[in-house]
Each structure stands twice: as structure tokens, then as C-alpha cells.
N, CA and C atoms of all chains as a GROMACS GRO file, in nm:
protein
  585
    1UNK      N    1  11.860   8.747  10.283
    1UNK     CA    2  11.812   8.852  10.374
    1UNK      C    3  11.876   8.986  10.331
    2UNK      N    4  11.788   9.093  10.372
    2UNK     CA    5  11.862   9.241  10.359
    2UNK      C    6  12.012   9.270  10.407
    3UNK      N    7  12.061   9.339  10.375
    3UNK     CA    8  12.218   9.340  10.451
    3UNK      C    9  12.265   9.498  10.428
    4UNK      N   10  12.252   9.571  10.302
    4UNK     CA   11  12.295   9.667  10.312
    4UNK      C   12  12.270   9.766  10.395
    5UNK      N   13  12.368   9.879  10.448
    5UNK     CA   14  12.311   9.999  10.473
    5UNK      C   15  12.222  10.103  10.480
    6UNK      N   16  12.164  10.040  10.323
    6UNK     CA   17  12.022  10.154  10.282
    6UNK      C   18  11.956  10.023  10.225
    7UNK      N   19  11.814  10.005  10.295
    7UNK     CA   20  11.755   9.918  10.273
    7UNK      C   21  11.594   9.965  10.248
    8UNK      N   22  11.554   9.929  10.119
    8UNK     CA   23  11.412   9.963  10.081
    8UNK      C   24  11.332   9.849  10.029
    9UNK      N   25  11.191   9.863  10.150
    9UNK     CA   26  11.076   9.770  10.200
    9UNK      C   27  11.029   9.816  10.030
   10UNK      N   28  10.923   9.788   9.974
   10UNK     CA   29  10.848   9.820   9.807
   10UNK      C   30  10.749   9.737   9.785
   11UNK      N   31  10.706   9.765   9.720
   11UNK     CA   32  10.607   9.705   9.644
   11UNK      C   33  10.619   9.753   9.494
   12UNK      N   34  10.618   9.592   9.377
   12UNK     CA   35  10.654   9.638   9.275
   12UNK      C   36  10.576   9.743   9.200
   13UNK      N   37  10.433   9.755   9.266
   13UNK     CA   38  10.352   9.816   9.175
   13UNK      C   39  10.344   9.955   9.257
   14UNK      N   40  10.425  10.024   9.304
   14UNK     CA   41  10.405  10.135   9.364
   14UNK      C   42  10.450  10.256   9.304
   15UNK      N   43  10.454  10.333   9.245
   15UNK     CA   44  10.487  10.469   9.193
   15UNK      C   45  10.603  10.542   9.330
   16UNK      N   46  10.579  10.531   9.398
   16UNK     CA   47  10.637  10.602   9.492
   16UNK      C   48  10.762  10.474   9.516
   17UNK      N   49  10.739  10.413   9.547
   17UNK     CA   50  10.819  10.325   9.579
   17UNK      C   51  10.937  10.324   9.474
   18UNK      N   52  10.894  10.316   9.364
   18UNK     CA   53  10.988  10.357   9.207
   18UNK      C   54  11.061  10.473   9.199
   19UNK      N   55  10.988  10.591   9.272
   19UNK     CA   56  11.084  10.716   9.244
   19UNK      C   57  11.159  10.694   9.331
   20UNK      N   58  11.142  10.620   9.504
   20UNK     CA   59  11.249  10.595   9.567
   20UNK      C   60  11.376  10.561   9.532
   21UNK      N   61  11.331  10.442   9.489
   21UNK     CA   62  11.490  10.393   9.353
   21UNK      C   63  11.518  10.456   9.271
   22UNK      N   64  11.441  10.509   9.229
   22UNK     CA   65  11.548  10.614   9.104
   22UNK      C   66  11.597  10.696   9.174
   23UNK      N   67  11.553  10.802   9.275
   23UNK     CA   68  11.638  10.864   9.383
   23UNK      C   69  11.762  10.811   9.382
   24UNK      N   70  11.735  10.720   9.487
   24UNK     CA   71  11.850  10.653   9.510
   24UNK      C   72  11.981  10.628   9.401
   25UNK      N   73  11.917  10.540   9.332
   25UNK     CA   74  12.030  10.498   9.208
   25UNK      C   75  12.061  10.621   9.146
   26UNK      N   76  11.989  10.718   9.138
   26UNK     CA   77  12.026  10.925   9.050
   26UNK      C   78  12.173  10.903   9.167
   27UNK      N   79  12.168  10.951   9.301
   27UNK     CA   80  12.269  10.976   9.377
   27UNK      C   81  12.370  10.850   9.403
   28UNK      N   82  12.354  10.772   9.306
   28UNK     CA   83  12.445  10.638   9.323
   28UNK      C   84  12.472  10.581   9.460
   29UNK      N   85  12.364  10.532   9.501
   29UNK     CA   86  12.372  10.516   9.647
   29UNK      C   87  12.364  10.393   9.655
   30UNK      N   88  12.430  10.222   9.740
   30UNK     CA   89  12.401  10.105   9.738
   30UNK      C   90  12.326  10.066   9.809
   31UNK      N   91  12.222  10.046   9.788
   31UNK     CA   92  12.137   9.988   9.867
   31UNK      C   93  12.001   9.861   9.806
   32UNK      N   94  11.958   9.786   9.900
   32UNK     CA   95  11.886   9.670   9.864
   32UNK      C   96  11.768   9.682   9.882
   33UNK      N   97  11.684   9.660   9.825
   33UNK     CA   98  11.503   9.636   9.795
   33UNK      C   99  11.404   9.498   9.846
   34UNK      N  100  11.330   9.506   9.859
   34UNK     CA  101  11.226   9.379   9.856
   34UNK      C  102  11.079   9.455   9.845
   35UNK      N  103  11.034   9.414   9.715
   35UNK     CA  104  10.888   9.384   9.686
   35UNK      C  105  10.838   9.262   9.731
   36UNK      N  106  10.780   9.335   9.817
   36UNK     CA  107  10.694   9.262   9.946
   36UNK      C  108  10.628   9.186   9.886
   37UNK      N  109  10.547   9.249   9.770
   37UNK     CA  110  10.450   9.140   9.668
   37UNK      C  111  10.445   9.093   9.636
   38UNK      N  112  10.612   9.065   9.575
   38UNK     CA  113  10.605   8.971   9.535
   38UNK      C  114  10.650   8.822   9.598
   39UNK      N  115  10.666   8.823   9.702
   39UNK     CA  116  10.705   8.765   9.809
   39UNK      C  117  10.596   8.656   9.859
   40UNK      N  118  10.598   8.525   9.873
   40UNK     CA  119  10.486   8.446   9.934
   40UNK      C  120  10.578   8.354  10.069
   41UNK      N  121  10.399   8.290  10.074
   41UNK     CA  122  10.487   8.210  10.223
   41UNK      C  123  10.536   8.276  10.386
   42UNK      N  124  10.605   8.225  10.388
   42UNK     CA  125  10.707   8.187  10.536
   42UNK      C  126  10.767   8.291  10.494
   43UNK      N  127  10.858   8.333  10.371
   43UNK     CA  128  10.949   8.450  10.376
   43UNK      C  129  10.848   8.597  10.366
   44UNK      N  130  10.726   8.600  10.308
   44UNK     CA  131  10.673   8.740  10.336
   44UNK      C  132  10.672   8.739  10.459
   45UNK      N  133  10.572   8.658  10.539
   45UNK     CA  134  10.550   8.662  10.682
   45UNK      C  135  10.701   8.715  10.728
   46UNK      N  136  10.824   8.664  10.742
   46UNK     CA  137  10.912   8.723  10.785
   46UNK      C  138  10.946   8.826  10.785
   47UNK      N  139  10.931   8.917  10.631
   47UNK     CA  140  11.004   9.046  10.595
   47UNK      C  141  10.889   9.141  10.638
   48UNK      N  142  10.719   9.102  10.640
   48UNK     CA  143  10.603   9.204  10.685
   48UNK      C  144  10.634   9.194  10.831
   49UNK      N  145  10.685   9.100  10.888
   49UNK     CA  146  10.698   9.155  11.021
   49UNK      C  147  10.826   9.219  11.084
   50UNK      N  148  10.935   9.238  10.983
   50UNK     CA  149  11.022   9.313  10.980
   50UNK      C  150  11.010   9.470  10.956
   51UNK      N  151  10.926   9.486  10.865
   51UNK     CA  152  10.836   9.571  10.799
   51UNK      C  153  10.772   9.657  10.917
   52UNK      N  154  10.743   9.587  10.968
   52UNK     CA  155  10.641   9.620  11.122
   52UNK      C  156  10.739   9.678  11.228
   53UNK      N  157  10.831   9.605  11.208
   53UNK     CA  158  10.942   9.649  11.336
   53UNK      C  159  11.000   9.790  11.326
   54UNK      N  160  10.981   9.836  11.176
   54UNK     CA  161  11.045   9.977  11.153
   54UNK      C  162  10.886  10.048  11.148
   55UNK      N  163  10.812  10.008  11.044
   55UNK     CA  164  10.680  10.059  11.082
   55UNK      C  165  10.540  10.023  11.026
   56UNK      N  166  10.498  10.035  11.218
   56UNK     CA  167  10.379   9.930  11.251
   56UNK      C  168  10.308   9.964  11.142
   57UNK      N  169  10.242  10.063  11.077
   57UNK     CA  170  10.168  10.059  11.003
   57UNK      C  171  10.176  10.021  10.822
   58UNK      N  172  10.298   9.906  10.832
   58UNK     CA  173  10.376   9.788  10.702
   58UNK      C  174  10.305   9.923  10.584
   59UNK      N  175  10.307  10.018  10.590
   59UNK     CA  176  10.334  10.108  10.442
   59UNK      C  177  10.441  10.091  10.373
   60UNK      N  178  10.416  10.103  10.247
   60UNK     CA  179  10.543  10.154  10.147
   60UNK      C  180  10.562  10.265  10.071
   61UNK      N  181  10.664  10.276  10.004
   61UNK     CA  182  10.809  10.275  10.078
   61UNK      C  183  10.844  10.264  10.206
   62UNK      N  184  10.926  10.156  10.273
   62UNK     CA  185  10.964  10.176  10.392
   62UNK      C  186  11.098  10.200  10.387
   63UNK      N  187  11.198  10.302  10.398
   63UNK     CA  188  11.325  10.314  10.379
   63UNK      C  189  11.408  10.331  10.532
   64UNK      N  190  11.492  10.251  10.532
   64UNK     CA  191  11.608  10.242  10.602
   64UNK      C  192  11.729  10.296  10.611
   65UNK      N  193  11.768  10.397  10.653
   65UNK     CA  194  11.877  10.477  10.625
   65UNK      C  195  11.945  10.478  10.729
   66UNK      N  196  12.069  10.360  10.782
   66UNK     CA  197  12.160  10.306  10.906
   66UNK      C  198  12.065  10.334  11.008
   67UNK      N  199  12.027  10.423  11.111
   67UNK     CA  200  11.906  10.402  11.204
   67UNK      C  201  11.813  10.497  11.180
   68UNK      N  202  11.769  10.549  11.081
   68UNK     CA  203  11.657  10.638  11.054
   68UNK      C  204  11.585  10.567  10.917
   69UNK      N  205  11.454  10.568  10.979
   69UNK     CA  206  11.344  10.493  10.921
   69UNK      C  207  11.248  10.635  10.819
   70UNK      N  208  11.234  10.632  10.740
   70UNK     CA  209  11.143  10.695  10.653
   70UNK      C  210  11.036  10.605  10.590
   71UNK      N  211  10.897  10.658  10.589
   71UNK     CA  212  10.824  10.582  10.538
   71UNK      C  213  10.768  10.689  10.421
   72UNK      N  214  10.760  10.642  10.309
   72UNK     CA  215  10.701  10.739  10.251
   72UNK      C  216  10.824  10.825  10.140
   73UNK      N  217  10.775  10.829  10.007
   73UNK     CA  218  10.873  10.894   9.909
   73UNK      C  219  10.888  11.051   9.933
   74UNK      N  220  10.969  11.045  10.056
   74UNK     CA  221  10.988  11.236  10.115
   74UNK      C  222  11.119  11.241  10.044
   75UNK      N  223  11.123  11.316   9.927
   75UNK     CA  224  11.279  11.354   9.890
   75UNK      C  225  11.363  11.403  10.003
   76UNK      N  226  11.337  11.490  10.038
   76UNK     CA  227  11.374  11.612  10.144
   76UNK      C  228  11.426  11.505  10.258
   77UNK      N  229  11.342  11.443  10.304
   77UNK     CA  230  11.412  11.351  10.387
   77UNK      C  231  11.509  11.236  10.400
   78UNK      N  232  11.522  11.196  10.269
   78UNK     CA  233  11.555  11.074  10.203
   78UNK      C  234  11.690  11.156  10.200
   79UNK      N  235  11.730  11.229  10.098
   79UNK     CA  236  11.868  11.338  10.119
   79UNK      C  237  11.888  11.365  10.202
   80UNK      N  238  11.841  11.428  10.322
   80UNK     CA  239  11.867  11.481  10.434
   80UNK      C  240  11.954  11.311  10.511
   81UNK      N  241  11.871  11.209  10.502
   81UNK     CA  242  11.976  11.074  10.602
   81UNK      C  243  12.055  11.054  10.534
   82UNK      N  244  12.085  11.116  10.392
   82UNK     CA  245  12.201  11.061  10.315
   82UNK      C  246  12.280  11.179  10.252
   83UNK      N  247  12.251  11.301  10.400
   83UNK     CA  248  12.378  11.399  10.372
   83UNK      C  249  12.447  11.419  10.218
   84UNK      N  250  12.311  11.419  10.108
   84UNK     CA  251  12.310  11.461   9.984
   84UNK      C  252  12.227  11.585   9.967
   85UNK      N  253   9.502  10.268   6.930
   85UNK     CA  254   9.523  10.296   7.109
   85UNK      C  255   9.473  10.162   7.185
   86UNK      N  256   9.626  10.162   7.285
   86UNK     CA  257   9.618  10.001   7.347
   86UNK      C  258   9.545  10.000   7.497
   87UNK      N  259   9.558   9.910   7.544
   87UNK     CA  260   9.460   9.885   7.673
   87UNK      C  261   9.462   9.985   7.766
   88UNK      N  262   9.579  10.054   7.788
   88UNK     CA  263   9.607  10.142   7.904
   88UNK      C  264   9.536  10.266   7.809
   89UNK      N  265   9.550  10.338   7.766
   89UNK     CA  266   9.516  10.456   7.647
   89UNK      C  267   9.340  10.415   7.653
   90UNK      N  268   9.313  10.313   7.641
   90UNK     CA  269   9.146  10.322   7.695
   90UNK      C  270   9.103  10.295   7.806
   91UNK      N  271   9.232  10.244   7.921
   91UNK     CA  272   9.135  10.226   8.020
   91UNK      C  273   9.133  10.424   8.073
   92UNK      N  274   9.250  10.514   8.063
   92UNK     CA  275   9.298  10.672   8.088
   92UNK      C  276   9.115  10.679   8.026
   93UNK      N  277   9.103  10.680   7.892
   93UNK     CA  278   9.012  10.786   7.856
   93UNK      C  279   8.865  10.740   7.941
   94UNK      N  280   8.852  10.596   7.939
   94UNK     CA  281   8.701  10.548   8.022
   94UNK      C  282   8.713  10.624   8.156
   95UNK      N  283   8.804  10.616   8.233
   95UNK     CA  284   8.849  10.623   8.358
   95UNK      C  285   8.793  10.797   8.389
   96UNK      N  286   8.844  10.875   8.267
   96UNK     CA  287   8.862  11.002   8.328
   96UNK      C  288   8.735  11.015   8.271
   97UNK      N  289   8.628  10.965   8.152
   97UNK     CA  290   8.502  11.024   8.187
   97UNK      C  291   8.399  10.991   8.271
   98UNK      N  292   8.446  10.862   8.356
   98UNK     CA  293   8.329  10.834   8.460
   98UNK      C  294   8.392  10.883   8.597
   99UNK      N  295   8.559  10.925   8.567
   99UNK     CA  296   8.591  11.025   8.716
   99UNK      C  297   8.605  11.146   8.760
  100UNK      N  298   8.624  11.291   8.607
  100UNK     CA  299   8.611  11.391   8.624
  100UNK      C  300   8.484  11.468   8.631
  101UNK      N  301   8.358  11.419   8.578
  101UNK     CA  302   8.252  11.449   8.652
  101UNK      C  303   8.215  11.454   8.731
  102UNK      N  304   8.330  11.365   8.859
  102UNK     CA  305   8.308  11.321   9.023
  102UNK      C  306   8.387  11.402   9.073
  103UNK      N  307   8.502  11.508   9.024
  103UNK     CA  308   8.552  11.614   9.093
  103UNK      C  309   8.692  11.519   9.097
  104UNK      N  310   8.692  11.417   8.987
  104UNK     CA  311   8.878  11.358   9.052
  104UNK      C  312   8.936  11.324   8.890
  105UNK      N  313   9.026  11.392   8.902
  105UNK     CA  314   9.156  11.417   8.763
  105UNK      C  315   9.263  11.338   8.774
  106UNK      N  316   9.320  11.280   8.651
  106UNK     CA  317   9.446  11.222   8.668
  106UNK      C  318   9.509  11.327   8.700
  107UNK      N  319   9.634  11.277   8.784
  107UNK     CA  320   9.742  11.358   8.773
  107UNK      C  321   9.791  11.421   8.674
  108UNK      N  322   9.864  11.537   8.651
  108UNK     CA  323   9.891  11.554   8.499
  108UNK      C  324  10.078  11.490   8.419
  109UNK      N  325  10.101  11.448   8.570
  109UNK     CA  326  10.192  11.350   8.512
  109UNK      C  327  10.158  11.239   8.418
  110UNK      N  328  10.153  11.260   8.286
  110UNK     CA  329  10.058  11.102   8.240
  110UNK      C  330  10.166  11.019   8.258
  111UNK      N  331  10.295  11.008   8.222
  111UNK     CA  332  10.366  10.917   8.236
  111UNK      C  333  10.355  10.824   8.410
  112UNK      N  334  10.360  10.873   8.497
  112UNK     CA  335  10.273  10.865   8.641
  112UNK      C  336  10.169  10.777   8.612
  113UNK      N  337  10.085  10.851   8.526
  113UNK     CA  338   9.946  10.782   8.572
  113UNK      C  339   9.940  10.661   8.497
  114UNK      N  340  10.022  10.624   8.382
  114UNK     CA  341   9.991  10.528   8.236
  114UNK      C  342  10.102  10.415   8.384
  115UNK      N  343  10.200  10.440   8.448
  115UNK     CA  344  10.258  10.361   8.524
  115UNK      C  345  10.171  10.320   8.608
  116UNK      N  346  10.045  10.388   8.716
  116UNK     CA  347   9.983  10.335   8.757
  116UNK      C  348   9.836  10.275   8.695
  117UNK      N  349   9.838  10.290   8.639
  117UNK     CA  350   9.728  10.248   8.518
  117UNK      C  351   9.784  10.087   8.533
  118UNK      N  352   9.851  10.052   8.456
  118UNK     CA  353   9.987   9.940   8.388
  118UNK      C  354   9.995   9.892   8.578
  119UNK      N  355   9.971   9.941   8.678
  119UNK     CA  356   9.977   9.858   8.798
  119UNK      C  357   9.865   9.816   8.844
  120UNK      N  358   9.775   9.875   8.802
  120UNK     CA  359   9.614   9.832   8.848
  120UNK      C  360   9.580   9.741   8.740
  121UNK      N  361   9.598   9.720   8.617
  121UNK     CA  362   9.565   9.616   8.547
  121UNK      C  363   9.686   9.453   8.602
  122UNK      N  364   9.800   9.488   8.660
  122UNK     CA  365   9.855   9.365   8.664
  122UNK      C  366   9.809   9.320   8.741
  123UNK      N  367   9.758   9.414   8.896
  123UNK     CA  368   9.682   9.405   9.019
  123UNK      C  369   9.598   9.302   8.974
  124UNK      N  370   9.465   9.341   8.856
  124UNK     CA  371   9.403   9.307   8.859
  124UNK      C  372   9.357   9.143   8.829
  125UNK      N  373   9.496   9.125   8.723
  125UNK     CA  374   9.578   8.998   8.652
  125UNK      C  375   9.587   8.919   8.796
  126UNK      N  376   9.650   8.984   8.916
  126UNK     CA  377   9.709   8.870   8.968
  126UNK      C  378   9.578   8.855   9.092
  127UNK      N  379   9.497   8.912   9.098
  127UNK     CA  380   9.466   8.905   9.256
  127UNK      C  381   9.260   8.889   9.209
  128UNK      N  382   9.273   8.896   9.080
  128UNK     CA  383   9.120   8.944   9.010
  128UNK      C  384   9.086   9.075   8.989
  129UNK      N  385   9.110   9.153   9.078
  129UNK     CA  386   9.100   9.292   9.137
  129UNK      C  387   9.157   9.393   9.121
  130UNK      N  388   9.089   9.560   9.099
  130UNK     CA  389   9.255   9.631   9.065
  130UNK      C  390   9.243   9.720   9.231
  131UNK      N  391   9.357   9.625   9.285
  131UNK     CA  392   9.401   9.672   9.401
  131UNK      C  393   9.463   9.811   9.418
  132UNK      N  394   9.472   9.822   9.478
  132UNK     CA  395   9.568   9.971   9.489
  132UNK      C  396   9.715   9.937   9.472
  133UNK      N  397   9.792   9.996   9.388
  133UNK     CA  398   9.911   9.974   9.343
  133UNK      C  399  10.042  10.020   9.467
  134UNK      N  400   9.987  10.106   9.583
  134UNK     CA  401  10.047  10.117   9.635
  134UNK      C  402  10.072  10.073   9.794
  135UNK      N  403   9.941   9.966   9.800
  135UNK     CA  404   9.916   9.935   9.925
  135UNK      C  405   9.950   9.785   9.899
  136UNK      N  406   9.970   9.708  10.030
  136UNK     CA  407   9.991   9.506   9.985
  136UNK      C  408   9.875   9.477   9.988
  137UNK      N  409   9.805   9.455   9.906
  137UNK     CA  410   9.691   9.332   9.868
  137UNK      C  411   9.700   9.215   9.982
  138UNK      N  412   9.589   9.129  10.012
  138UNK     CA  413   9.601   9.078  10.117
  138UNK      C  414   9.586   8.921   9.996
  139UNK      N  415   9.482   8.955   9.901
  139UNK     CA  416   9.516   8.874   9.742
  139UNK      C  417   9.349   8.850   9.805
  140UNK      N  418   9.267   8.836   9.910
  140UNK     CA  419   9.134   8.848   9.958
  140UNK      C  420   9.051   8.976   9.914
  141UNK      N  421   8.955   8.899   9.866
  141UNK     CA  422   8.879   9.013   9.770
  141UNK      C  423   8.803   9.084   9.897
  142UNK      N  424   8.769   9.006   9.997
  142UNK     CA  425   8.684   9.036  10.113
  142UNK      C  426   8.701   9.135  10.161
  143UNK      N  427   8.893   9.095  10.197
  143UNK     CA  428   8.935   9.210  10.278
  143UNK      C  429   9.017   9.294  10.249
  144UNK      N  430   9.022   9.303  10.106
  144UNK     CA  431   9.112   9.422  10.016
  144UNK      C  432   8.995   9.519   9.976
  145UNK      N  433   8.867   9.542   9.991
  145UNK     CA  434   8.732   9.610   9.932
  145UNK      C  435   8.730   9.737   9.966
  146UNK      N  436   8.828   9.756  10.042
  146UNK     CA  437   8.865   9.908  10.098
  146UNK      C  438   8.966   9.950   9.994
  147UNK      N  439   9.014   9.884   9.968
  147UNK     CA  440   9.147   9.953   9.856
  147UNK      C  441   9.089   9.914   9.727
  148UNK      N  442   9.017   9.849   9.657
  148UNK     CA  443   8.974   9.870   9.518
  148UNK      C  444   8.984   9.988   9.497
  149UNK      N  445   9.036  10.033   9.374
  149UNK     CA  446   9.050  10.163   9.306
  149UNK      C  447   8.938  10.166   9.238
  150UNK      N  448   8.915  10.311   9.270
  150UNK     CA  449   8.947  10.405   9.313
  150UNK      C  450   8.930  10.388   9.523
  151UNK      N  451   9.023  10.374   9.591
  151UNK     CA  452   8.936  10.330   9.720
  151UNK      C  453   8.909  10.408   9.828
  152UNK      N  454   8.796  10.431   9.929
  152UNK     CA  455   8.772  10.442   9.978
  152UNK      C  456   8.807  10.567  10.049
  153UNK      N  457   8.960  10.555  10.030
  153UNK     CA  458   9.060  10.631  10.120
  153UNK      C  459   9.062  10.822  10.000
  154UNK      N  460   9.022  10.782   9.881
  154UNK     CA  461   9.067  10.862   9.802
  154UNK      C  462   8.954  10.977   9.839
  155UNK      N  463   8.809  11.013   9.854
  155UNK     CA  464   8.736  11.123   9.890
  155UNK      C  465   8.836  11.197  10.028
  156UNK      N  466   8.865  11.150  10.116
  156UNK     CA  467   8.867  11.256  10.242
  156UNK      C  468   9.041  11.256  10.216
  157UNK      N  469   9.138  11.155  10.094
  157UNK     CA  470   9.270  11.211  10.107
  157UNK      C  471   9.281  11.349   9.991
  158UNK      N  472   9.183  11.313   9.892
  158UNK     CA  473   9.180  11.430   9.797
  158UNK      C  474   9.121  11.580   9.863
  159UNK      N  475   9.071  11.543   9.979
  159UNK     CA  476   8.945  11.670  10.010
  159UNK      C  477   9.052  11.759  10.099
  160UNK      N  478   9.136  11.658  10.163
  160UNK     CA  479   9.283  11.752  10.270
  160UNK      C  480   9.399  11.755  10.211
  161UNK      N  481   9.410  11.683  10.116
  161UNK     CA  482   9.575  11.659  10.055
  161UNK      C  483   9.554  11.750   9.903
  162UNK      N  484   9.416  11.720   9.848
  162UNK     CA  485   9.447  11.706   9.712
  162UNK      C  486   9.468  11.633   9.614
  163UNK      N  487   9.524  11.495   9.690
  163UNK     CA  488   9.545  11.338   9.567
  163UNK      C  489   9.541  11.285   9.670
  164UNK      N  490   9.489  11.156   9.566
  164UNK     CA  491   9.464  11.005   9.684
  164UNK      C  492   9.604  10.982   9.754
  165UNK      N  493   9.619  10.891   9.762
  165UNK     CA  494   9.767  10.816   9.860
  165UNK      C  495   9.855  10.804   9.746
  166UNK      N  496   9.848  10.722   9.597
  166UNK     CA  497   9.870  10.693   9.481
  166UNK      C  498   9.956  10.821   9.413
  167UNK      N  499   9.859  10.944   9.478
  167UNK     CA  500   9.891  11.048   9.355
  167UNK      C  501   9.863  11.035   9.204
  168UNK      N  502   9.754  10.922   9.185
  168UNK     CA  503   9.635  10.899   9.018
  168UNK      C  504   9.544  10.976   9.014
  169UNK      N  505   9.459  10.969   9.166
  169UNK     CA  506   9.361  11.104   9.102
  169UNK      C  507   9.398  11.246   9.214
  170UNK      N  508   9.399  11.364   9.141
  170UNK     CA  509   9.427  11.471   9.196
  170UNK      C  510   9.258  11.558   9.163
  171UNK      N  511   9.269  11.675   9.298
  171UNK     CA  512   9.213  11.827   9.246
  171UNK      C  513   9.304  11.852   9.147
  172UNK      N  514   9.204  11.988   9.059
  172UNK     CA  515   9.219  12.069   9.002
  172UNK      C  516   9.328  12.150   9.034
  173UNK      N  517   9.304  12.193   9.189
  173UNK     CA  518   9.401  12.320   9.264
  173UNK      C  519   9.538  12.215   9.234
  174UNK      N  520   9.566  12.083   9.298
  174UNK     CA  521   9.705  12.052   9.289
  174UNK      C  522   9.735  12.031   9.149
  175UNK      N  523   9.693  11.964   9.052
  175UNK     CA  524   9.718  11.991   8.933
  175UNK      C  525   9.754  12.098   8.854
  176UNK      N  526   9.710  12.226   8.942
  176UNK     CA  527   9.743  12.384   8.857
  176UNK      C  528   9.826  12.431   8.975
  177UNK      N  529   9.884  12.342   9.068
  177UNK     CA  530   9.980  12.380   9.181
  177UNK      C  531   9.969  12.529   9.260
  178UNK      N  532   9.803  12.536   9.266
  178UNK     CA  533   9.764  12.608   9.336
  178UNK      C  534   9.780  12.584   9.521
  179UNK      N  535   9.816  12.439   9.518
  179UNK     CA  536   9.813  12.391   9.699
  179UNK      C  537   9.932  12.321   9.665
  180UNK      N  538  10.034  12.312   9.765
  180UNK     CA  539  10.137  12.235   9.759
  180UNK      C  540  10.147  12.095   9.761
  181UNK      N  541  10.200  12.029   9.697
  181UNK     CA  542  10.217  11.856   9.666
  181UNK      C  543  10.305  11.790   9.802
  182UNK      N  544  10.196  11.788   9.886
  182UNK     CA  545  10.290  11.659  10.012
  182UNK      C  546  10.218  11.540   9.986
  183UNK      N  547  10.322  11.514  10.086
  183UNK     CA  548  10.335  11.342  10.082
  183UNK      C  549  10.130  11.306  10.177
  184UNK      N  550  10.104  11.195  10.126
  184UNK     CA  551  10.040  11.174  10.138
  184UNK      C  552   9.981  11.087  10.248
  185UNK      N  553   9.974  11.082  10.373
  185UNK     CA  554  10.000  10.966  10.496
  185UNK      C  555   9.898  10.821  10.448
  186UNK      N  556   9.922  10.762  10.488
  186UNK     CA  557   9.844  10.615  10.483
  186UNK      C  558   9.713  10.611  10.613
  187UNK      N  559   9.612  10.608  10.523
  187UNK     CA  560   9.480  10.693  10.639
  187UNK      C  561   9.407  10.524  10.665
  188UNK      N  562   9.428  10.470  10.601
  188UNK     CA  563   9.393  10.324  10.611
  188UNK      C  564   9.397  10.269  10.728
  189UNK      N  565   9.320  10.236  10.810
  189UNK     CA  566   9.386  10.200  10.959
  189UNK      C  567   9.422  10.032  10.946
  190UNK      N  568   9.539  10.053  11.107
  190UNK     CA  569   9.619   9.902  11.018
  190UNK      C  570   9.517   9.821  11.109
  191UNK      N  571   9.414   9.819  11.154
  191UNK     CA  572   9.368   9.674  11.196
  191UNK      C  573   9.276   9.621  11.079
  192UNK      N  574   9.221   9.754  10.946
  192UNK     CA  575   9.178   9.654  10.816
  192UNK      C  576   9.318   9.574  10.772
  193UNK      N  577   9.395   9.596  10.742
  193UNK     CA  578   9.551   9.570  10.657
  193UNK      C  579   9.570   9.417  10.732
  194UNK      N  580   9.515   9.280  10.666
  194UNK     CA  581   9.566   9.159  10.648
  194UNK      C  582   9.641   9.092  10.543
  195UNK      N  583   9.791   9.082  10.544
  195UNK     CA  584   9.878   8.980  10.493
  195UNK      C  585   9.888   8.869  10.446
   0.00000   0.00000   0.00000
């Protein structure tokens, strides 16, 4: 299961989802991923409806930043929850 | 010139006659290029690289790329959701590059 602090929902084939991580990893930041896609079964069902719980409309990037949810590769915002 | 390098050149002459340009990031676009062919590898289909495939051809027919969503996100945004096909104006950064919302409504979107 997810555990870190900064936690990013993905999909492997997403462009946006990719610059998220490089973001991230540029500002050396720790945080954990799941490509949803690649995911089957009982455990997608789990993590899409986790997905849902931050936001209903299961888009990606879904980023987690301790209680602020970003959906969507917003630099500006993504720095801004991580006071970079 | 390998698979991606012809699917760019087919792509852009049956899509810039339609008013839609790659991005001019090619490195961007050869990445989503290289995601719509694996799409297509795994599911039959070249899904949208940035949406979840439901892996149902039925009910993914809205997101085939180029999909559905891309006329009315290019016509207010400028680029689809993807950011593969752009206007002219955002390409010559005549209109500013935002983020793109997910116009897809979630009661199509099955898992």
C-alpha cells in the first residue's frame, strides 16, 4: 500500500503524469507512485476507489501532498504544497 | 525512419488539414506517440495515454485518439487533455498553456 507523504495516483502512459515525477524527483522530494494501469484485479478496484476518495472524477495525475490533493500536472501548485 | 517517425508524419497529414498540430514539443509528442502504440498493443486500441482504459473497446470509444474530447478542449484551451494535438496560437504561444481539465464526464469512465 501507499505510505509516503507525497503520494502520486499515474498512469504509465501519461505525459503529465511523467513530468509530475520528474518534478518531483528535480526537487528531490520522497514520495510513492502507482500506475493504476498497470494494476489488475481486487488491487486496482482498491487503489481506483482510493483514487475516488481524493478525486471523484479518478483523473491523472492525482497528487497527494499530506492533506492537499492536486489533480492535474499544475507546477505552480505542486511547489506551492511543497513550499519549494 | 522507425514506427513512431511514421506514425508523426501519417498522423500530421491526415490531422493538420483538420486545424490540429502536434505539439511542438516533439520529444512530448514521440513520448505520446510510443503511448498510443503500447495502448494499442495492450488493449487493441490506441486509447488515450492519459486517461484509464476500461481495456472495453465499447466503452473506451470516447477516448480513441484522437478523442472526442479533443474538438471543444482545443477550441477553449488550445490542446486536447494530452497536450499531442495543439492550435497554431498555443504552439506560437500566442494564448497561454493551462492545464487542461478532464471534460469527460465520469458516468462514461468504467474500470
Amino acid at each position: 500500500m501507499v505510505s509516503k507523504a507525497i503520494k502520486v495516483f499515474s498512469l504509465s502512459t501519461c505525459s503529465h503524469c511523467k513530468a509530475c515525477k520528474k518534478l518531483l524527483n528535480d526537487l528531490s522530494m520522497d514520495f510513492d507512485y502507482i500506475d493504476v494501469d498497470m494494476l489488475q484485479g481486487e488491487e486496482r478496484k482498491a487503489i481506483i476507489e482510493e483514487v475516488k476518495k481524493h478525486n471523484q472524477r479518478c483523473s491523472f495525475p492525482t497528487i497527494i501532498i499530506q492533506n492537499t490533493v492536486i489533480v492535474g500536472y499544475k507546477e505552480k501548485e505542486i511547489r506551492e504544497a511543497l513550499n519549494k | 525512419m522507425n514506427e513512431i517517425e511514421k506514425l508523426y508524419d501519417t498522423l500530421r497529414k491526415v490531422q493538420e488539414p483538420q486545424g490540429y498540430f502536434f505539439n511542438k514539443d516533439k520529444e512530448r509528442v514521440f513520448e505520446l506517440l510510443e503511448a498510443l502504440v503500447a495502448n494499442r498493443e495492450r488493449y487493441g486500441y490506441m486509447a488515450c495515454p492519459c486517461r484509464l482504459a476500461s481495456g472495453d473497446r465499447g466503452e473506451d470509444r470516447d477516448i480513441f485518439c484522437p478523442c472526442i474530447y479533443r474538438k471543444p478542449d482545443v477550441e477553449e484551451f488550445g490542446s486536447c487533455y494530452c497536450s499531442l494535438y495543439v492550435s497554431t496560437a498555443w504552439n506560437e504561444e500566442k494564448i497561454p498553456h493551462v492545464y487542461v481539465p478532464e471534460r469527460r464526464p465520469p458516468e462514461k469512465i468504467r474500470f
